[in-house]
N, C-alpha and C positions, 0 to 999 in steps of 0.2 A: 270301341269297335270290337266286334264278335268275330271271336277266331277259331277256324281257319277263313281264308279273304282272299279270293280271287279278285285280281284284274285282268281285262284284257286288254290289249295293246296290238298294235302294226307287225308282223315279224320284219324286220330287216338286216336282222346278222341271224343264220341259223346255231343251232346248238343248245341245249339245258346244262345249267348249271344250277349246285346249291349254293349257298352261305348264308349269313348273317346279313339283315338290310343294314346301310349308310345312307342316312337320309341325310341330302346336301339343299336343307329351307333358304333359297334364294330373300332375297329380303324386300318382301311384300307385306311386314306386318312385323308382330311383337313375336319374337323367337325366343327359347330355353336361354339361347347364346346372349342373346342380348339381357335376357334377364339379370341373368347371370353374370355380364361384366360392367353392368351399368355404373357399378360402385367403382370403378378401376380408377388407379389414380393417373394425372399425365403421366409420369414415369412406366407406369406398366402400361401405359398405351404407345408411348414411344416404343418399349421393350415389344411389343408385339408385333410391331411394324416389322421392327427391326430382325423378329424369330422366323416371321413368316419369309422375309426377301433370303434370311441367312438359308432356311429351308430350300426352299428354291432353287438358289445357288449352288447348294450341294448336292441335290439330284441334277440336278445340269451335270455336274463335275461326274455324280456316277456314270449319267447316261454317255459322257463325253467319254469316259474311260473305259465303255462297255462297248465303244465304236459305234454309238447312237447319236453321232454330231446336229441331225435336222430337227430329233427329238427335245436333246440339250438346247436348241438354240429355241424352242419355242417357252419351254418353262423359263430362258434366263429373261424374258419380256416380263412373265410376271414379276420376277425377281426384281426388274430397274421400276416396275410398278409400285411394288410395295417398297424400297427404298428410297422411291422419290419422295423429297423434303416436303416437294408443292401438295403432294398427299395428305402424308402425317403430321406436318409442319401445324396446318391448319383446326385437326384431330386437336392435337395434343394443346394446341392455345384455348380452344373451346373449353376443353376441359377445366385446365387451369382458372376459365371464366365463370366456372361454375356448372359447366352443363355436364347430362350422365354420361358415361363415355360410350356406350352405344348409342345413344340418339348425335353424339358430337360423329362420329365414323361415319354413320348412317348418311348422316347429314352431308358431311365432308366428300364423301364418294361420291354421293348422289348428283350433286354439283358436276361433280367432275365427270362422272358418266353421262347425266341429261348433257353440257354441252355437246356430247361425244353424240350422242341422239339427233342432237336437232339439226347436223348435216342434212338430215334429210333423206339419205340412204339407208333404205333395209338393210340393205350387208350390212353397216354397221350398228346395227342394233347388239350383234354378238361380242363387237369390241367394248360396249359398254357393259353387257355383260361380265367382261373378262375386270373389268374394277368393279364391281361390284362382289365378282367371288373375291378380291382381294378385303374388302370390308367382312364375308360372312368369315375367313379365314383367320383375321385380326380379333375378331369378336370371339370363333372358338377357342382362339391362342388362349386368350385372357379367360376364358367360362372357363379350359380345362384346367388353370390352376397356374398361370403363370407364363408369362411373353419369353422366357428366354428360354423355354425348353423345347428341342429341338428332337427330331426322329424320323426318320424312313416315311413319308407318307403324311407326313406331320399336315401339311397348306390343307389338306380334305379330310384327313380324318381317318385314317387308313390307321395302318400298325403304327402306333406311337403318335395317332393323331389328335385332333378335336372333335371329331363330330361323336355325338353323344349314342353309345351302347354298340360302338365298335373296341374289334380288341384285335390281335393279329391273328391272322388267318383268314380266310376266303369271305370275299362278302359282295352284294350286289348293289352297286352305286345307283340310289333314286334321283332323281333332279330335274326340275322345269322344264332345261332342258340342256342333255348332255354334249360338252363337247369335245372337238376332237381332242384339244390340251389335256380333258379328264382322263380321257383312255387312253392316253399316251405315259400322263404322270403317273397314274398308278396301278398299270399295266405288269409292273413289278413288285408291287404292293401289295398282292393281296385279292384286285380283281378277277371276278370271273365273269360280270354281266351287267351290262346297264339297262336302264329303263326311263324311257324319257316321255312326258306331258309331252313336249312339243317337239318338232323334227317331223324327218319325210326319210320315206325312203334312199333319195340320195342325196341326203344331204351329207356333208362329209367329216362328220362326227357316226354317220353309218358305214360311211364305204372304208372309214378308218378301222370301227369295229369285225368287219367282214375281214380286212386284213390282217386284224389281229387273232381272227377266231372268236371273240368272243361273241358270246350270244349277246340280242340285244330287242328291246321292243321299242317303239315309239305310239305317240297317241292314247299313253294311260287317261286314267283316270284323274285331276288333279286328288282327288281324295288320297292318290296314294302318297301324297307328301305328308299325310298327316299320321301316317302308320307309326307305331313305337319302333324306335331304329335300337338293332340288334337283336330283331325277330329272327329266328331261322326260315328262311326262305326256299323256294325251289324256282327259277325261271325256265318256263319252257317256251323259247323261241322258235318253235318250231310248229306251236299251235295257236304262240302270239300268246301267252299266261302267265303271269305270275300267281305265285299261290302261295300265302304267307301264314306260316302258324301250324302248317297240317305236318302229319306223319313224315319221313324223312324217306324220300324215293330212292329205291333200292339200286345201286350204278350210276345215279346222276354225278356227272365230274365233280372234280371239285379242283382240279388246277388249273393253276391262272395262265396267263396268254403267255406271258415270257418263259415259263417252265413248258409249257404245252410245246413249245418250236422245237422240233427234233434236231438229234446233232448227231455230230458224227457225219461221216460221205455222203453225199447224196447219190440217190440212187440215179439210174440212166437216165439222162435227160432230152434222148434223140423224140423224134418224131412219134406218135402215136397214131396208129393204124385202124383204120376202118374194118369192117369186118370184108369190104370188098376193095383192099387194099388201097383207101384215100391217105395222105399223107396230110395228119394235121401237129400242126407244131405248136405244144401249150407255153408259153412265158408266164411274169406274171408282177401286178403294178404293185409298185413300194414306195414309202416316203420315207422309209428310215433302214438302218441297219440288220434291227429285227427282222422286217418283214422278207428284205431280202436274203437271209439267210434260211428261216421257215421256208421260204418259195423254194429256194434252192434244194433246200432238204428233201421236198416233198418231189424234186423230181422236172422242175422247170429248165429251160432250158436258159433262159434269162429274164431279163427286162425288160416287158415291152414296151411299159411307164411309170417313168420315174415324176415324181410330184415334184418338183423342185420348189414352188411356192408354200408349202404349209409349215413350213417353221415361223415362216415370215409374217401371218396374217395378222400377227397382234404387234408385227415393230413400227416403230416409228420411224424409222425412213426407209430408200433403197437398201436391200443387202449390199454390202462391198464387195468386192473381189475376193477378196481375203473371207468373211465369214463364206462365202456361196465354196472355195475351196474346201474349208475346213468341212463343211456338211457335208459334201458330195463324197473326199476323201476314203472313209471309212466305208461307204456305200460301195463307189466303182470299185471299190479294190477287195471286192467279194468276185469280182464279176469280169478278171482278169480272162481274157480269151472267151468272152461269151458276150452275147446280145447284152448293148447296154442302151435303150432309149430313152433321151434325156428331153423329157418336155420345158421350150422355156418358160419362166415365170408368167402362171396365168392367175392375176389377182382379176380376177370375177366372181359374178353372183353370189354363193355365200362367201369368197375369201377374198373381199375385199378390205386390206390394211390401213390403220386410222391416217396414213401419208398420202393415199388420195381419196380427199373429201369429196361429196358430191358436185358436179359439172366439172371436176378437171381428168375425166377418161378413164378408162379402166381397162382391166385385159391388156391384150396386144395392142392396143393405139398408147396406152398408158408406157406399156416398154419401147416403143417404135418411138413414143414421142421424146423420150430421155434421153438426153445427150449422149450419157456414156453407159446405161444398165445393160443394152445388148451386149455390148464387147465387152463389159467387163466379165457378165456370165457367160458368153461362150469360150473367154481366155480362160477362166475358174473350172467348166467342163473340160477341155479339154489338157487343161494341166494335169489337171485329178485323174481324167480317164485315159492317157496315153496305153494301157493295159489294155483296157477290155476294147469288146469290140464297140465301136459307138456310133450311134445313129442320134439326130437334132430332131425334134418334133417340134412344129409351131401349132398355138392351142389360137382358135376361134378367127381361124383364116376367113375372111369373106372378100379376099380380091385378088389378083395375080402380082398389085404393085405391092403388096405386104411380104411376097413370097419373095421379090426380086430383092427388098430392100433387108430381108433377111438373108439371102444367099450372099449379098455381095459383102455384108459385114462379117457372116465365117471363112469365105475365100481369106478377106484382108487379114482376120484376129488368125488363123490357119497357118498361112502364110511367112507371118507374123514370127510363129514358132516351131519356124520348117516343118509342116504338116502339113499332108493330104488334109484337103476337107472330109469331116464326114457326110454319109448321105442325109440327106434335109428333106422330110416329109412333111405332113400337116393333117394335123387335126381334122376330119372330118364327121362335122359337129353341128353345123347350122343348115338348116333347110334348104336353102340358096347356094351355100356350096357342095350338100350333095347332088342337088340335081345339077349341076354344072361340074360334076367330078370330071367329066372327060376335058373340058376347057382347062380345068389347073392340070392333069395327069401329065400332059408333054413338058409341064415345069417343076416337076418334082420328084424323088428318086421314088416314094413309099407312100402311101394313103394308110392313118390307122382313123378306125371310124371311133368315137366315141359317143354310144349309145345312150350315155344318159344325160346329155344336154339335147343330141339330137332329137332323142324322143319328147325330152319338154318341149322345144322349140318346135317339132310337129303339132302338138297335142294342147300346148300354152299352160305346160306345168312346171310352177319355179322348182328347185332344191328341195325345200323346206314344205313343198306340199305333202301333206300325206297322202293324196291320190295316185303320187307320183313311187316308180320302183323300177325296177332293171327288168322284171316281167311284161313292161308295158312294151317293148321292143317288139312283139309280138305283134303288135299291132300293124296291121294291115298295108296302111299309109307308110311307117315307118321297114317296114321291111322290104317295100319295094325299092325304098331308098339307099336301101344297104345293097339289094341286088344290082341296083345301079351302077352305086359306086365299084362294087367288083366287076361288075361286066367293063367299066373303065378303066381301071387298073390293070385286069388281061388284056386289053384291046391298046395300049401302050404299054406290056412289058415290065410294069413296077410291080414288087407286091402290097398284099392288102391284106392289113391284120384289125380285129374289133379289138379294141382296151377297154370297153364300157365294161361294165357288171353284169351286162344283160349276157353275158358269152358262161357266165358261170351258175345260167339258172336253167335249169332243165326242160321249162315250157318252150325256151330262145335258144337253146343252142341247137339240136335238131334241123330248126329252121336257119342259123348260120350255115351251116355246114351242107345244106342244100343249097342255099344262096351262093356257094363257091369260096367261102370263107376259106382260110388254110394255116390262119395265125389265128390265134385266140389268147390275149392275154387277161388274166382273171387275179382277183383279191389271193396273196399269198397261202393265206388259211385256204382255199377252195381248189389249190395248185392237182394235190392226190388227187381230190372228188373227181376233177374233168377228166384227168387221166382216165381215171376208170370208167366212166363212162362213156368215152369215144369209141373203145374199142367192142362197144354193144351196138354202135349204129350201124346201117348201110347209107352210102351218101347216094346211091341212087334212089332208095325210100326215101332219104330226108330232101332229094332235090324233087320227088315227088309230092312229098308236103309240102314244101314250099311255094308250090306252083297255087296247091290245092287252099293255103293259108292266105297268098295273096287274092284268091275270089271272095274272102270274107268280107264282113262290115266291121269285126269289130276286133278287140285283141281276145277278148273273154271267146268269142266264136272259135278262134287260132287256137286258143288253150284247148280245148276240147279237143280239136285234132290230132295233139300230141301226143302220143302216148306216153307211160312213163316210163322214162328210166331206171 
């Protein structure tokens, strides 16, 4: 291939970074890696097994000690992955039988991922994926020279890893398709940008990267798996480019997401002001310790959502009481005396965990229908967060008996442990419950809308669509449904905050902030951005855009109207 080599891609995390590429060859064919460990004997396929679960483990233990509990608890899945027996057991006998030890792995996963497949469910197509990076990661173990050598970044290929023509220092992770485990584990490693074949705008291996700051594209080209990894690279997210091989762009970053998060005080976190004195209050959504400290850094006033489900999407059963404490822990206790909103466990559309197969329910019918996962995670919340201030959000509300039969299990689990309830709002997220916002409003203390289910569910665009983005909120349909739900919300006295993504893109906020919006909580990295740009609007221009965005047809018609900021 003729260099320099542009791709283009989706933007979905803003930002340019350089490094060195990591190309992560998912296993669709004959790889370097497998060449390369074909010869291995059982012993060094056991020992790989056994290098990659030890790896795992021990970044679990950094991230757990770095007060990154939801982080830790998603890489220790990989970890019980690659040291289950029923995995390598079967590896390591094939070999023995005479087969190469890449085609015995290959073989061995494969197995075990297609069962994972033929549930039937899309969602779980990513958990099969999640054994299958454990086979490309066993294979580099053994190419780079050996199962028992261990390092920082080692399962991908990072500093002191496998994947072939990385070395330590900054680099930009290629892969089929990236997920959120990727940028989480080596987030401290070394990353500064992904680039992924397949993904959508919200999917949440993007709204992860948004929170992390890094730059990020989806919808490359598959060509670009075939690039020589270790190119120096530039990723411009911000025109949707990667561009490999060329001159070295003069100020593009090069630090990675965990160094990028400011420390030290945070600066004032009160309300930010319109130019004709509107009061808007930015917070800001996190699934881990990082992000909430970045958020904070940058100036948020808190949490307006917290992900509680994405440690969880690769375990094998409910969380316990006990793990959902230990994650939460480190988080609320960033966030003593300050907004803390705690979304319960929403295992849907992409985060659907291998413990409910297809036909036995998902989402909230999935926790409503479990004996004891409510009350155990609302005891776990509220042990963890006796500090901060806390408010319960329930994700993908579609009726008033889901509302009651959640109120009445935090009154009792409350109660319980001599405590006020906190306030208990709901996700408004589905078509059907915004237009009926005013029917749930007299049962609920707070409506937060989230923009980027609601807008699939207007529009019929899953996660994983690349049509799909936080800009589509714009859309016509979808914005009246927002104005709705606030005109609901003042007309019974509770407040009304958007936690979508769409509140942190500059075509859609405008238009919030006409709509009567007053909360806006955005991806931690984009915390400063809205800041600064609040205090550029008038909310009577933007309540006059808004008037003027809902006579459109289209979202693309709306963008035009917006000026920028």
């Amino acid at each position: 291939m003729k260099l320099p080599a542009r791709f283009r891609g989706l933007p979905v995390s803003a930002g340019t970074a350089a490094g060195v590429l990591a190309i992560a060859v998912d296993p669709d064919g004959d790889t370097a890696a497998d060449t390369a460990s074909a010869a291995a004997t059982p012993e060094e396929v056991a020992a790989a097994f056994a290098a990659v679960a030890a790896e795992r483990s021990a970044l679990a233990g950094r991230l757990r000690a770095a007060g990154r509990g939801g982080e830790a608890d998603i890489i220790e899945i990989g970890a019980l992955i690659a040291a289950d027996p029923s995995l390598s057991g079967p590896a390591v006998a094939s070999v023995r039988d005479g087969a190469d030890a890449a085609t015995a792995v290959r073989e061995t996963t494969e197995r075990h991922a297609a069962a994972m497949a033929r549930l039937d469910n899309p969602a779980l197509a990513e958990r099969a994926g999640d054994i299958r990076q454990i086979a490309d990661a066993v294979l580099r173990r053994i190419a780079a020279g050996g199962g028992a050598r261990t390092g920082p970044g080692g399962t991908h290929g990072g500093p002191g890893g496998g994947w072939p023509g990385t070395a330590a220092g900054e680099f930009i992770l290629v892969r089929r398709e990236v997920s959120p485990t990727d940028l989480i584990e080596l987030a401290e490693a070394g990353l500064v940008g992904a680039v992924s074949v397949a993904g959508g705008g919200s999917s949440h291996a993007a709204i992860v990267a948004r929170g992390l700051g890094l730059p990020m594209i989806v919808g490359a080209s598959p060509e670009v798996l075939t690039l020589p990894p270790g190119q120096a690279a530039v990723l411009d997210a911000e025109a949707g480019e990667l561009v490999v091989g060329g001159p070295p762009v003069p100020g593009a970053p090069r630090a990675t997401a965990a160094r990028a998060a400011a420390g030290g005080d945070p600066p004032p976190a009160g309300p930010v002001r319109t130019v004709d004195g509107r009061e808007i209050t930015v917070l800001c959504n996190v699934a881990s310790a990082i992000e909430t400290r970045r958020g904070l850094a940058a100036g948020a006033a808190g949490v307006g959502l917290l992900r509680t489900e994405i440690p969880y999407t690769q375990a094998a059963d409910w969380p316990t009481r006990a793990q959902q404490r230990a994650q939460l822990g480190p988080i609320l206790a960033l966030l003593a005396n300050r907004t803390a909103t705690v979304r319960l466990l929403d295992f849907s559309g992409d985060k659907i965990p291998p413990f409910l197969p297809a036909g036995t329910g998902a989402g909230l019918a999935a926790l409503l229908g479990h004996p004891s996962a409510l009350a155990d995670q609302l005891r776990a919340v509220l042990e963890a967060g006796r500090e901060a201030r806390l408010a319960i959000l329930i994700p993908m509300v579609s009726s008033l008996e889901e509302v009651g039969r959640v109120r009445d299990v935090l009154a009792e689990t409350a109660a319980g442990l001599g405590l006020a309830p906190p306030p208990l709002g709901i996700m408004v997220e589905l078509q059907s419950t915004a237009a009926g916002a005013a029917a749930f409003a007299p049962a609920v203390d707070f409506f937060s809308i989230g923009t980027n289910d609601l807008t699939g569910d207007v529009l019929g665009l899953g996660r994983r669509d690349q049509a799909a983005g936080p800009a589509l909120a714009a859309h016509p349909r979808v914005l009246a449904l927002v104005k709705g739900v606030v005109e609901a919300g003042q007309a019974a006295g509770i407040t009304v905050s958007v936690c979508g993504d769409a509140a942190a893109d500059p075509r859609v906020l405008p238009l919030l902030v006409g709509a009567g919006v007053a909360t806006v909580s955005v991806p931690a990295a984009r915390v400063a951005t809205i800041r600064s740009w609040i205090p550029r609007l008038t909310a009577a221009r933007c309540a006059e855009l808004t008037r003027r965005a809902l006579q459109a047809s289209s979202a693309a018609e709306v963008w035009d109207l917006v000026p920028a900021l």
